[in-house]
C-alpha positions as CSV (number, residue, x, y, z in Angstrom):
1,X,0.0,0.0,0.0
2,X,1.4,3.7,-0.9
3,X,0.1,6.7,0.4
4,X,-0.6,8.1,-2.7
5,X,-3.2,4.9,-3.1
6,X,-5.2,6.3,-0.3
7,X,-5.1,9.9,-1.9
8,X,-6.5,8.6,-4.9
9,X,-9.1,6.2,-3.4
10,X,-10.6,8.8,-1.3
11,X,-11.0,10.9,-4.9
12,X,-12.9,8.2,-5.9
13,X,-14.7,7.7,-3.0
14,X,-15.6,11.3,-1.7
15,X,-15.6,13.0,-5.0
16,X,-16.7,16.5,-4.9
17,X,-17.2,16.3,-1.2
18,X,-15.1,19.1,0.7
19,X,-11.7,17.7,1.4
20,X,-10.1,20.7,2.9
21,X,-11.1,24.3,3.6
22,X,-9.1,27.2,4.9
23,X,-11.0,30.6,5.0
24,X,-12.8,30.9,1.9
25,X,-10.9,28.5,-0.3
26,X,-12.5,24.8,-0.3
27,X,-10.7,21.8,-1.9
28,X,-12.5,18.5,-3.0
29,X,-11.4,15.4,-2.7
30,X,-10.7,15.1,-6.6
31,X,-9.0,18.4,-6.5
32,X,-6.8,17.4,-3.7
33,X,-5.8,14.5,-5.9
34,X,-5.0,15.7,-8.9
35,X,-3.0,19.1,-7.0
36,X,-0.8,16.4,-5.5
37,X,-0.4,14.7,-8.8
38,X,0.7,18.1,-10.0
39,X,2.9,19.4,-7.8
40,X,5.1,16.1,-7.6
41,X,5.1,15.8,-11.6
42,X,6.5,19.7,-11.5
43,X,9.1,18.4,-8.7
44,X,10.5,15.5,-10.6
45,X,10.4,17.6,-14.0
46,X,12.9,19.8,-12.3
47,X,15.4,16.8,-11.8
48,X,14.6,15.8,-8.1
49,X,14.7,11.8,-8.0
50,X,13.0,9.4,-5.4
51,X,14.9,9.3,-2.5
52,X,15.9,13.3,-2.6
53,X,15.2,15.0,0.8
54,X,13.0,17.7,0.3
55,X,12.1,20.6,2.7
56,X,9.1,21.8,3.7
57,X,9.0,25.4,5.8
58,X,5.6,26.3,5.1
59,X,2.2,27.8,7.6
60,X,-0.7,26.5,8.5
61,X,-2.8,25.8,5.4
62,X,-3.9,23.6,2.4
63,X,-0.4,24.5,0.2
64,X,1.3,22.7,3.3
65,X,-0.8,19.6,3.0
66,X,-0.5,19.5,-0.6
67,X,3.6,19.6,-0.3
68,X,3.1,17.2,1.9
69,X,1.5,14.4,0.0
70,X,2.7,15.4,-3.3
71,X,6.3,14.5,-2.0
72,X,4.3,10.9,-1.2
73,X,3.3,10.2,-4.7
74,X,6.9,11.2,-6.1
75,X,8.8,9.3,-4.0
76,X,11.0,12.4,-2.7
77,X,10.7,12.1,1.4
78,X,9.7,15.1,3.1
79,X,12.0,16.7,5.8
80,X,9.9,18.6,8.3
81,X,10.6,21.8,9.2
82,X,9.3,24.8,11.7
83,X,8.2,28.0,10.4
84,X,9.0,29.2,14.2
85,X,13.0,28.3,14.1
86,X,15.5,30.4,13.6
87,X,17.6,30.6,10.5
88,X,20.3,28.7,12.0
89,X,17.7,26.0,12.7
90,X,16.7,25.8,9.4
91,X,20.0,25.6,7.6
92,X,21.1,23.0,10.1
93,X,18.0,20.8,9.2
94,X,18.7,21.5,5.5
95,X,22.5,20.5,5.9
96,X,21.8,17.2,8.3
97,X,19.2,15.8,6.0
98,X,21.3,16.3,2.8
99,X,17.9,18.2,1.1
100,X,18.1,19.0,-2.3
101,X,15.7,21.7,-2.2
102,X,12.8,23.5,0.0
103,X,9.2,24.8,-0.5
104,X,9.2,27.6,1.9
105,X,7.2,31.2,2.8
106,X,8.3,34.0,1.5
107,X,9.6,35.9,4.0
108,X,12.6,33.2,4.8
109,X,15.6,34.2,2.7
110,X,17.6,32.0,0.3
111,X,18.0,28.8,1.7
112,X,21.8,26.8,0.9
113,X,19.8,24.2,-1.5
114,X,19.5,23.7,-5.1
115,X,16.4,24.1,-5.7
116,X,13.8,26.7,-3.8
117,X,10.3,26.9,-4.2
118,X,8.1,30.0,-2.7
119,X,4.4,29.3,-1.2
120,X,4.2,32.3,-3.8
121,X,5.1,30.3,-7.0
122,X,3.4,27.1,-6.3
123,X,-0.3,28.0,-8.2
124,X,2.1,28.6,-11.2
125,X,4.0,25.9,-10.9
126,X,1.3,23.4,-10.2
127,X,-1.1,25.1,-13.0
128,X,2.3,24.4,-15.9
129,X,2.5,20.7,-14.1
130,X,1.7,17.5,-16.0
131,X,-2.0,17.0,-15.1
132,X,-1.1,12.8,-15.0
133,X,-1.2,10.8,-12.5
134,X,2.0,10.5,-10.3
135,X,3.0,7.5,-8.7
136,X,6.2,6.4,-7.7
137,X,6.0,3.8,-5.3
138,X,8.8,2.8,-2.4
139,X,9.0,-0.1,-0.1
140,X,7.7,0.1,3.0
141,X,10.7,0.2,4.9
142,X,12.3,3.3,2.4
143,X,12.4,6.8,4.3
144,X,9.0,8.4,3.8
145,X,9.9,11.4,5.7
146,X,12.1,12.8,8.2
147,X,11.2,14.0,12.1
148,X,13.0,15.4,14.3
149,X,13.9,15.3,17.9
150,X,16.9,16.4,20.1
151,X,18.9,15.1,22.3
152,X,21.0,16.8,25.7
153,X,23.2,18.5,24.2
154,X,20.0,20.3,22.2
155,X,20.8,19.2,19.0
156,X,18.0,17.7,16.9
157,X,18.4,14.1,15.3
158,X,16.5,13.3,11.8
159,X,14.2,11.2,13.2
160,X,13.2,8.2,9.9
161,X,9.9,7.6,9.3
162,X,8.5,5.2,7.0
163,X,5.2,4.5,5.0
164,X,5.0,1.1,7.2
165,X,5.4,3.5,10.1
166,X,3.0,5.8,8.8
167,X,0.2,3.3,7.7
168,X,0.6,2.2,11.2
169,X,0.0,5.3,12.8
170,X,-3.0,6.1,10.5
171,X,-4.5,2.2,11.8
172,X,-4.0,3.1,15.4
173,X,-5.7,6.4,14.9
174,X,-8.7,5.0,13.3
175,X,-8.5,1.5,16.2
176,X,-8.0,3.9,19.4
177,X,-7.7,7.4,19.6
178,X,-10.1,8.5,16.7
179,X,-12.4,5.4,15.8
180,X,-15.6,6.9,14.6
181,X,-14.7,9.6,12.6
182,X,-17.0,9.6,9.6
183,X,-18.0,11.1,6.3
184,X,-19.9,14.7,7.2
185,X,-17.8,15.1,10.0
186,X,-15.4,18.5,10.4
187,X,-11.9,17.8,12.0
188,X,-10.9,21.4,13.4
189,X,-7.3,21.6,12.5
190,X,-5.9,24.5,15.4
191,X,-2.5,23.2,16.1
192,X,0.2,23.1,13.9
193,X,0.2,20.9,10.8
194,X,4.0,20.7,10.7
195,X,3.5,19.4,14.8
196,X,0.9,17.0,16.2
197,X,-2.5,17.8,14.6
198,X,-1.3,17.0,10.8
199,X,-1.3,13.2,11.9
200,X,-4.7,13.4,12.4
201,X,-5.0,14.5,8.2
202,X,-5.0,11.1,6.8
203,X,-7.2,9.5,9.3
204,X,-10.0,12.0,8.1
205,X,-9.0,11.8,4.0
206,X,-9.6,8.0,4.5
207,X,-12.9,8.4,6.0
208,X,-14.2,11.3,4.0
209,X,-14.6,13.8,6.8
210,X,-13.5,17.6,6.4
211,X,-10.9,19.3,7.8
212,X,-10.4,22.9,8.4
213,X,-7.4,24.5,8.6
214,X,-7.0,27.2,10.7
215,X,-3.7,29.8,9.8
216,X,-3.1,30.6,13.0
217,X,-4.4,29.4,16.4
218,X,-6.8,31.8,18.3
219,X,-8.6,30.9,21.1
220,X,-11.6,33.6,20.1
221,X,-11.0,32.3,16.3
222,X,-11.7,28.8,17.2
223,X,-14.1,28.8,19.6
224,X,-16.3,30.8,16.7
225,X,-15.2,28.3,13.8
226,X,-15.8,25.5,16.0
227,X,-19.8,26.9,16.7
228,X,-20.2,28.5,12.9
229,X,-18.9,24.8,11.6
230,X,-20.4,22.5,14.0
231,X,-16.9,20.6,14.2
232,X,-17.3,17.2,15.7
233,X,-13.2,16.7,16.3
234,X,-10.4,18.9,17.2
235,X,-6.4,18.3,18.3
236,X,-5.0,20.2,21.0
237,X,-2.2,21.0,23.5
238,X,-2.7,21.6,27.3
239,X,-1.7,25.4,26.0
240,X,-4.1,25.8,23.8
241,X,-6.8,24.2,25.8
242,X,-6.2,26.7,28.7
243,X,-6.4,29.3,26.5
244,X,-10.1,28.2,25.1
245,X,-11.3,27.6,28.8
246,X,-10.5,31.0,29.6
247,X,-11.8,32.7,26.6
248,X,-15.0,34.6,27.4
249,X,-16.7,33.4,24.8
250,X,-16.8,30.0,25.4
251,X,-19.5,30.4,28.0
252,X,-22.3,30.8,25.2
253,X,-20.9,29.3,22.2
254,X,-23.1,26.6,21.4
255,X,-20.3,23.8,20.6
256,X,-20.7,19.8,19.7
257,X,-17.3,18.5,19.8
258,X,-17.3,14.4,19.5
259,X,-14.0,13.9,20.4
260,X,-10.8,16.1,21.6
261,X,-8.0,14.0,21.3
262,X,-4.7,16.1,23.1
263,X,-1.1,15.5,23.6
264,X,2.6,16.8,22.8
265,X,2.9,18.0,26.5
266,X,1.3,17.0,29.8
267,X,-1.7,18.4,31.1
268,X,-2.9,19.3,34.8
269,X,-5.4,17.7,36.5
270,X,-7.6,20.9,37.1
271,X,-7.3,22.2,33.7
272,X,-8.3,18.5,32.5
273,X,-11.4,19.2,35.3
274,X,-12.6,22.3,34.2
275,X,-12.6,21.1,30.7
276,X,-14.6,17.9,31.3
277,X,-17.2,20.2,32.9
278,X,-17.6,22.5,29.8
279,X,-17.5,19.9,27.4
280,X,-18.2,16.6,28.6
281,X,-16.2,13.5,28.2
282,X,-14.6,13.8,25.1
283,X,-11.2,14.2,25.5
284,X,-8.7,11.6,24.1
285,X,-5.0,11.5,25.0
286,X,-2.0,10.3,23.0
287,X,1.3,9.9,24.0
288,X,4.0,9.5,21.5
289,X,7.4,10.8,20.5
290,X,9.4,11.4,17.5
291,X,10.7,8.5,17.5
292,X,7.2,6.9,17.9
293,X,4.6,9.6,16.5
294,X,1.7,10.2,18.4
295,X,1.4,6.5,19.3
296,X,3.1,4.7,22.6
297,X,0.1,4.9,25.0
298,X,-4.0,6.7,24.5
299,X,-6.0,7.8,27.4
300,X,-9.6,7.2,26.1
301,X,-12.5,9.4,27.2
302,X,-14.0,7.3,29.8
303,X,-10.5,6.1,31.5
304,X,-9.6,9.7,32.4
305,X,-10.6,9.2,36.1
306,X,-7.3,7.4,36.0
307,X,-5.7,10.5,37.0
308,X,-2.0,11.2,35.5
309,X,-2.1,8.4,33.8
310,X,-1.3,8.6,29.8
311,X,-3.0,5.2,28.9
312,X,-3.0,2.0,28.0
313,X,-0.9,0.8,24.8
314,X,-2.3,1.5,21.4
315,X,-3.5,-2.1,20.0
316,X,-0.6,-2.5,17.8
317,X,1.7,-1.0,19.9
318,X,3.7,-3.3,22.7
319,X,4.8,-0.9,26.0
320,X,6.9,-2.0,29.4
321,X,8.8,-0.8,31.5
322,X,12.6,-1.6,32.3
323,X,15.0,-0.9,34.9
324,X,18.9,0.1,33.6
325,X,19.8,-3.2,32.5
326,X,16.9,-3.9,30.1
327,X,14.7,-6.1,32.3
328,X,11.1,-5.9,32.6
329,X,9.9,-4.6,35.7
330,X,6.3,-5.2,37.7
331,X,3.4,-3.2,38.2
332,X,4.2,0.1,40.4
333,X,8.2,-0.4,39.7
334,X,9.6,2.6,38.5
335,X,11.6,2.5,35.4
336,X,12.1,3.7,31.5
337,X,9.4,3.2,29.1
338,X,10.3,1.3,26.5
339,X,8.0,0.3,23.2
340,X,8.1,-1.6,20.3
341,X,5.9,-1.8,17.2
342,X,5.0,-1.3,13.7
343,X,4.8,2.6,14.4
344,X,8.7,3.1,15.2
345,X,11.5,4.9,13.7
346,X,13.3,3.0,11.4
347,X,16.7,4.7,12.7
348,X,18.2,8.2,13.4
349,X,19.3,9.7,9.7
350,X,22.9,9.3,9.3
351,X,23.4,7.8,13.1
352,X,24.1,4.7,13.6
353,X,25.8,4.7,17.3
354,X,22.6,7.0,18.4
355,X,19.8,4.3,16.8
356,X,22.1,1.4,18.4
357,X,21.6,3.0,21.5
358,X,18.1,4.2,21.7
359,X,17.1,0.5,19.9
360,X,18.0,-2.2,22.2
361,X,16.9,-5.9,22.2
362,X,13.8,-4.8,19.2
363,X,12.7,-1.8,22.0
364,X,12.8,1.8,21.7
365,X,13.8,3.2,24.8
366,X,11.7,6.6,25.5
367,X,14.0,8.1,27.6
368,X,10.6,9.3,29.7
369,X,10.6,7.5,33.2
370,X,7.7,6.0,34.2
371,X,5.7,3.1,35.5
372,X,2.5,1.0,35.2
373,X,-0.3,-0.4,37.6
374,X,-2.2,-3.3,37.7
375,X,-4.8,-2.7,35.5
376,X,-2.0,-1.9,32.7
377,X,-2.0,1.8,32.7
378,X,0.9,3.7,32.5
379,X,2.2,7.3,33.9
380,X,4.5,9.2,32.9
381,X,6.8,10.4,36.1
382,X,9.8,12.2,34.7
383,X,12.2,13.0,31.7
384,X,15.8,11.3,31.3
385,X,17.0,14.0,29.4
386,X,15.9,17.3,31.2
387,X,13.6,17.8,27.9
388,X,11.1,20.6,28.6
389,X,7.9,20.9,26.9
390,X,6.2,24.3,26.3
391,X,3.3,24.4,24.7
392,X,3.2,21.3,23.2
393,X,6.8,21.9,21.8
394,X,10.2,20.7,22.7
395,X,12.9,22.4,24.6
396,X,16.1,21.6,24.9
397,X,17.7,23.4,28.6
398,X,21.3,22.8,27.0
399,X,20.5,25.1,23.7
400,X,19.1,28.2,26.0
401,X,21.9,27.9,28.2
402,X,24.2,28.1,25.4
403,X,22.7,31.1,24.5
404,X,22.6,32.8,27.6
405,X,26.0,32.2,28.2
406,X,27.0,33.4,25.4
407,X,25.8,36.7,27.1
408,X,29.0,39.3,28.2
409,X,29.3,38.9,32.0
410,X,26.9,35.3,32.5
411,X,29.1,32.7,33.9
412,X,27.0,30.0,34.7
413,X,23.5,29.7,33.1
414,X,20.6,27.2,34.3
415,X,17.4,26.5,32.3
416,X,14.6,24.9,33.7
417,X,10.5,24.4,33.6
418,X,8.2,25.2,36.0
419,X,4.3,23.9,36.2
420,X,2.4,25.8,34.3
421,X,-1.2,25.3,33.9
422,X,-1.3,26.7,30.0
423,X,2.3,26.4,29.1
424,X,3.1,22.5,30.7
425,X,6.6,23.6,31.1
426,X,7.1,27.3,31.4
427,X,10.9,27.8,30.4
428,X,12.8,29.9,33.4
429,X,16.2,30.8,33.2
430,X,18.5,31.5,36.2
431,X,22.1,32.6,35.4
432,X,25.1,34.0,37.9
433,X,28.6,36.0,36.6
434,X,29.1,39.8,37.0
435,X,27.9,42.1,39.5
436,X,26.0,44.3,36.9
437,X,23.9,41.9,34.6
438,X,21.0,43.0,33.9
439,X,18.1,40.6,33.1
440,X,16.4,42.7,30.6
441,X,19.2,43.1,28.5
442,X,20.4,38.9,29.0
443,X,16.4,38.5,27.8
444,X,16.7,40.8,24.5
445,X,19.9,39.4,23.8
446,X,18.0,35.9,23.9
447,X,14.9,37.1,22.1
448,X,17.6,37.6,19.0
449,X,18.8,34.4,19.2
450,X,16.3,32.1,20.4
451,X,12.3,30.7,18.5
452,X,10.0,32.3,20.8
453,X,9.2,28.9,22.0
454,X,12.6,28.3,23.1
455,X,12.8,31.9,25.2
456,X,12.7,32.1,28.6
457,X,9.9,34.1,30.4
458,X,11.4,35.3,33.4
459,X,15.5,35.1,34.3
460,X,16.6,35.2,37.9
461,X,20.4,37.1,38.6
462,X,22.1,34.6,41.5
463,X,25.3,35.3,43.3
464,X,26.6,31.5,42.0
465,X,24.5,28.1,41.0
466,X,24.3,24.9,42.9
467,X,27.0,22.5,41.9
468,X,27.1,19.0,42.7
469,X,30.6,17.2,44.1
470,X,31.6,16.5,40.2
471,X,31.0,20.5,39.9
472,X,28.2,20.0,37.6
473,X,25.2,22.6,37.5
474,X,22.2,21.2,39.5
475,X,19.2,22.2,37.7
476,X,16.8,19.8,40.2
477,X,18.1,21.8,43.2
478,X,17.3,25.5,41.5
479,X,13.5,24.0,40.5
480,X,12.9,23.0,43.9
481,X,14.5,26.4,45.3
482,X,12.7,28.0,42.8
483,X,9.0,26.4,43.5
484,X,9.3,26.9,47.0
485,X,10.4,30.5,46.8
486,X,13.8,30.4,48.6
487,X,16.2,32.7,48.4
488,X,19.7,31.5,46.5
């Protein structure tokens, strides 16, 4: 099975039947099919061949989705990138992957590829395409598309995906998390499609619902689309959520959400609370990684009085957990979650000591500490790696500290998260060097340098950091400090 098979069977299916609509613009199913022929026909016509890495810095929006799948049918394998990174992020993803070229926005300068494509070209360039069909076809196991993750020392990995992986994903979406989405129904796409919510396109293109694209999350925005379109199914981070529940507008808006399904960061119990009471129980949990998208364990909507708990495995996914020398370890043990499956990686791109590692005995080892109960639920307890997660997206503590200490006058830099009902992990910086630093200027300084995600939101000025006896920077110890407001 290809993906482009799907594509073309839902034409088939679904016809003229709205596909995708963002603002006024409204694509059926057939014309989603044949833009995707197009655009990869124009792609390989300008001497890209299966297997090329291909870019793809683009917004919210139908033109993304279309890159997207039109790099399916060609045979070219995506490399996902962040319209919120910096330029350095950009040209490092470009350079690790090896792309040959990038459909991008505007606004991002010259990229160091072959071959650039603006958002601003592509009606041109799909309208001149060959209007037949395009299909080339890769094994199962070949690179589909490349993720990415980070490690400690804040760089990212190119995480492998593959269309086994992704056909896998797509099954456990329509078996667990999403299982009767239908034709007629509207999937409310809020989050980013580049993130979390554009896994959740393919399971509505198979089963001829809608989805609608929103440019730019709102809370106002979507809590008006949500009533105007009667949208049976959304995708959202804690974030985003707390932003909804505290819109005033949600009191009256006459909503009929189906399903919620959330994820990417974890969520508090009274947020979760309060948004059972306004909508009911609809709210579905993944938890995945990079390494295993969106699928490791689902919290369904009448299991959530399992509180903290992220789920129970997906059904084709196989979850333990294991203590430091890879042995299983019983109910209420604390240990690493580990998972195997279908849905995996197929291997970091270009590492082989890092996919040795992380790949041990057929299990992918999470790096997220955890542990399980009785009834074969599973909680998430801690990160190995001191990985933050604001607003749904990753931080690495070892990237902002470079960054700050890269600051005339910081010494020693310490990045951390604090709970945070909207933001999960609320990135907080606490740095100690000369006598005059000032932590407005150390916060512009960072603001140049740093995706907005990735910023800290306060920084506290200490006379020196905890150390431990191997003199290394004790981030635990500041969080604690911090939390319980005492002094340095």
């Amino acid at each position: 099975m290809q993906i482009g098979s799907l594509i073309r069977r839902a034409a088939v299916h679904f016809k003229d039947a709205p596909c995708l609509v963002e603002g006024d613009r409204v694509v059926t199913y057939r014309d989603f099919d044949q833009l995707t022929d197009r655009l990869g026909n124009a792609l390989l016509a300008r001497g890209l061949a299966p297997g090329d890495r291909v870019g793809v810095l683009m917004p919210n929006g139908i033109d993304c989705l279309v890159a997207y799948y039109a790099l399916a049918k060609s045979g070219l394998v995506r490399v996902s990138m962040n319209t919120r990174d910096t330029m350095a992020d950009h040209q490092y993803k470009l350079g690790d992957s090896g792309c040959r070229a990038v459909l991008k926005v505007d606004s991002v300068p010259d990229l160091d590829v072959e071959i650039a494509v603006n958002v601003s070209e592509l009606d041109a360039v799909i309208a001149a395409a060959d209007a037949g069909p395009c299909a080339v076809d890769r094994t199962l196991d070949a690179p589909l598309r490349l993720g990415w993750t980070g490690g400690t020392t804040g760089k990212s990995k190119a995480v492998t995906l593959t269309t086994r992986g992704e056909l896998a994903e797509l099954s456990a979406f329509l078996t667990d998390l999403v299982p009767d989405i239908r034709a007629g129904d509207t999937f409310l796409h809020a989050a980013p499609i580049a993130h979390a919510s554009g896994a959740f396109f393919l399971p509505s293109l198979v089963r001829g619902a809608r989805s609608f694209v929103m440019s730019k999350f709102d809370p106002g925005e979507f809590i008006a689309l949500a009533a105007r379109e009667r949208t049976n199914m959304t995708f959202l981070v804690p974030t985003m959520l707390a932003m909804i529940m505290e819109h005033p507008s949600l009191a009256k808006a006459d909503l009929g959400f189906r399903r919620i399904a959330y994820g990417a960061s974890p969520i508090s119990p009274n947020l979760l609370k309060k948004a059972e009471a306004r909508f009911g129980k609809v709210f579905a949990q993944s938890y995945g990684q990079a390494e295993s998208p969106m699928v490791i364990t689902c919290l369904k909507p009448n299991e959530h009085d399992r509180i903290g708990s992220c789920g129970r495995p997906f059904t084709i996914c196989d979850v333990d957990i294991f203590d430091d020398d890879d042995r299983a370890l019983p109910p209420g043990e604390i240990g690493e979650i580990v998972c195997r499956g279908p849905q995996t990686m197929a291997y970091y791109w270009g590492k082989p000591a890092e996919t040795e590692k992380a790949f041990r005995n057929g299990w992918l080892h999470t790096g997220d500490i955890g542990k399980k109960d009785e009834d074969g639920f599973f909680y998430i307890l801690d990160r190995k790696n001191d990985m933050l997660i604001s607003g749904g997206y990753n931080v690495y503590p070892r990237e902002v500290e470079d960054v700050l200490l890269a600051f005339d006058g910081v010494v020693e830099a310490a990045v951390i998260g604090l709970p945070d009902e909207k933001w999960g992990d609320r990135v907080h910086a606490v740095v100690a060097g000369r006598a005059d630093l000032d932590a407005t200027a150390i916060l512009s300084f960072a603001a140049e340098r740093l995706a907005n995600y990735k910023r800290p939101k306060e920084i506290d000025i200490w006379p020196e950091l905890p150390k431990s006896a191997a003199n290394k920077i004790m981030r635990r110890i500041i969080r604690d400090k911090i939390i319980k407001g005492e002094k340095p």
